[in-house]
Structure formats: structure tokens, C-alpha cells
N, C-alpha and C positions, 0 to 999 in steps of 0.2 A: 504494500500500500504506500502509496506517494500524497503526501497531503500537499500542495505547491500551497497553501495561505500558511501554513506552519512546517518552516523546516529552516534549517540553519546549516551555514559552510565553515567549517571549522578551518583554518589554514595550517594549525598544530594543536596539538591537542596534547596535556600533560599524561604518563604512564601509569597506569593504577597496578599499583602492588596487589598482587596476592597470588595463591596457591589454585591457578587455571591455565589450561597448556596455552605456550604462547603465539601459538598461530591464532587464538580468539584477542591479543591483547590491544588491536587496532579497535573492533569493536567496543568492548568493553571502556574501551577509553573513551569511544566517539559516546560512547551515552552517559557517562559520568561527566563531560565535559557539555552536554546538552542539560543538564541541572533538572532540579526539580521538576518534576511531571513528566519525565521524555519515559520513552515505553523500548525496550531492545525486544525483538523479535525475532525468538530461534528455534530450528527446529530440532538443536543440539539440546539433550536433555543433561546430558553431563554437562554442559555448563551452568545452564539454567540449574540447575540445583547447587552446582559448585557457589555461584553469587549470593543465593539466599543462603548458604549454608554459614560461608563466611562473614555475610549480613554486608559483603560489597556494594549490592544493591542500594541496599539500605542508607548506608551510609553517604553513597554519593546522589541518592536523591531519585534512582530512575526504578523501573518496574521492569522485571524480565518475565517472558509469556508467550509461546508458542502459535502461532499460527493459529488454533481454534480460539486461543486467548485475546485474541488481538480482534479478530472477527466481532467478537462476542461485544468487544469494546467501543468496536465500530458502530455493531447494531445499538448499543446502548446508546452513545450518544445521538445516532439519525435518531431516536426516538425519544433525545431531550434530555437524558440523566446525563450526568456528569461522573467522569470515572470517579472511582474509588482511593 
């Protein structure tokens, strides 16, 4: 999903420490460096759990969520809720 009214271009983005193999660490950067409320969308389950485990997520403000997770978020909002 591509939202063109909400998205942002990063030119560098700073490296987030933690214990996830580092072919994911581009990623994980780019959504820590997107702040509060950005949404990373994988359909790598060992990472997505690796973030919440070590509360990476958390800490840097974004939400990780698969493909039916993101769907889900989408329908939510066309239908006026505001995520979680």
C-alpha cells in the first residue's frame, strides 16, 4: 500500500541497535526514523516478533503487522476509526 498524502523520504536515517539479522536493519531503521504512528509491514514473522519481543517497536514509536494486519487497518480507517 502506497499512501502518496502520507509518506516521507528519508535521505539517512540513524541505525537501531538490536538482536535482528541485519539484512532487515534498512527497514527497521526506515520506520523508527518515520516516528510515532508509522506502521512497518512484513511478511517476515521472525522479525515481527523479534521487535515486539525486544519492545524495538515500542520504543521507537512505530507498529509492526503483516499484510492481513495492515488490511485490517486500512478497512478500519475507510470506515472512520482511527488506528489503535
Amino acid at each position: 500500500m502506497w499512501d502518496s498524502e502520507r509518506h516521507t523520504l528519508f535521505g539517512e536515517v540513524g541505525i537501531v541497535d538490536g538482536r535482528y539479522h541485519d539484512d532487515d536493519e534498512f527497514i527497521v531503521s526506515a520506520a523508527a526514523a518515520a516516528g510515532s504512528g508509522s506502521i512497518l509491514v512484513t511478511e517476515d514473522g521472525r522479525l515481527r516478533t523479534r521487535l515486539v519481543e525486544l519492545g524495538i517497536a515500542v520504543e521507537h514509536g512505530f507498529s509492526v503487522v503483516d499484510i492481513a494486519g495492515a488490511l485490517a487497518i486500512q478497512s478500519n480507517q475507510a470506515a472512520g476509526h482511527r488506528p489503535a
